[in-house]
C-alpha positions as CSV (number, residue, x, y, z in Angstrom):
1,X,-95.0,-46.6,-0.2
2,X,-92.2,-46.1,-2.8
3,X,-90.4,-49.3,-1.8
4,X,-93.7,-51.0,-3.2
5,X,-93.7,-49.5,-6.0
6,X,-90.1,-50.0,-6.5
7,X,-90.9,-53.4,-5.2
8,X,-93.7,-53.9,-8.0
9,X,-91.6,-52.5,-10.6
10,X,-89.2,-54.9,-10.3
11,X,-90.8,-57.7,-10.2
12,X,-93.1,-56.0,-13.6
13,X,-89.5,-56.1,-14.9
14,X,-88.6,-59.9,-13.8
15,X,-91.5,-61.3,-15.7
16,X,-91.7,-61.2,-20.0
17,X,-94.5,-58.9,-20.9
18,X,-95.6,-62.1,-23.2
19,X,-96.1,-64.3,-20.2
20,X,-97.6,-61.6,-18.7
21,X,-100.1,-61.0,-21.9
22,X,-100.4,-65.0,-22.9
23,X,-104.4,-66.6,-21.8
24,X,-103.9,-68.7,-18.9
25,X,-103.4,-72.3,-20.0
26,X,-102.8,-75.5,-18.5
27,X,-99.3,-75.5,-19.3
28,X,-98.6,-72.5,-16.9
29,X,-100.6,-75.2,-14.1
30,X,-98.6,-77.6,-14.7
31,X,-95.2,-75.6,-14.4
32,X,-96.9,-74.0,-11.4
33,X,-97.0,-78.0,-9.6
34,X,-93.9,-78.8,-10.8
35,X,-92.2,-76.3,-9.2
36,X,-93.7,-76.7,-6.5
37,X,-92.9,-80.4,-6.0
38,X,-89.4,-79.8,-6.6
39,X,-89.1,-76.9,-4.3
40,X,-90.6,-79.3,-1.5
41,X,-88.7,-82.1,-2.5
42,X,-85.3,-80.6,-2.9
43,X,-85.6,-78.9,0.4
44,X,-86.6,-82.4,2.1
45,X,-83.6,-83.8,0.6
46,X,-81.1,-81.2,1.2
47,X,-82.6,-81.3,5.5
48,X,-81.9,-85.2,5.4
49,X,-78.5,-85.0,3.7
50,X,-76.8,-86.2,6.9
51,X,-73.4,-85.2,4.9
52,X,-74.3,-81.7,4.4
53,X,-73.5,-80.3,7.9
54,X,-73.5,-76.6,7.5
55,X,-76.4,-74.4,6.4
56,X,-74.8,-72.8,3.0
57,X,-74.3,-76.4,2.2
58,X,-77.7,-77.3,2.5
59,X,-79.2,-74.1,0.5
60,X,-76.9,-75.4,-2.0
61,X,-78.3,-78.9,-2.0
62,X,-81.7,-77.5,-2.0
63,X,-81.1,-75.5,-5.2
64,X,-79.1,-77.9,-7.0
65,X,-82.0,-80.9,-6.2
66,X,-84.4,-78.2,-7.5
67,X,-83.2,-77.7,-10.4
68,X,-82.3,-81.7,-11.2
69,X,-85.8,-82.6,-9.7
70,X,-87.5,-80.1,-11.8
71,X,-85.8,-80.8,-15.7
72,X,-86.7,-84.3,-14.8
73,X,-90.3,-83.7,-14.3
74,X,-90.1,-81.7,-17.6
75,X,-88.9,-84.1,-19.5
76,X,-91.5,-86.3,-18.5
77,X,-94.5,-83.8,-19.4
78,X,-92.6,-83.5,-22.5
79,X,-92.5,-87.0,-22.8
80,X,-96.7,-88.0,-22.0
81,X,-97.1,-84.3,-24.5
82,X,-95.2,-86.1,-27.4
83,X,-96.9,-89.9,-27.1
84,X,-100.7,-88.1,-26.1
85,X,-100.1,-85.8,-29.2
């Protein structure tokens, strides 16, 4: 019971109060899919790195293609937001 709320508390902590307090829009969707795609994709790509032979080395690939995969699909929602605008 108190490691929930400990639990809980943390993760209250983790998050900004105004993202917490903001309306739900469809920019918070659309971050939601994108990291989602890169999370799937980066970890497909890291598993199929044939050069990557230990498992640290593949968490490692995984994060790093995250993080490349996922700036590249913001700068492209950036991108359609700036030419739609």
């Amino acid at each position: 019971m108190v490691k929930n709320k400990i639990l809980v508390l943390i993760l209250l902590l983790t998050i900004s109060p105004w993202a917490q307090a903001a309306p739900m829009v469809a920019w918070k969707s659309y971050l939601a899919v994108v990291m989602g795609i890169a999370l799937f994709a980066g970890t497909i790509l890291s598993i199929r790195n044939k050069k990557a032979e230990s498992r640290a080395s593949k968490i490692l690939l995984a994060g790093l293609y995250f993080w490349v995969i996922t700036f590249a699909e913001l700068i492209v929602l950036a991108l359609v937001y700036q030419f739609t605008k």
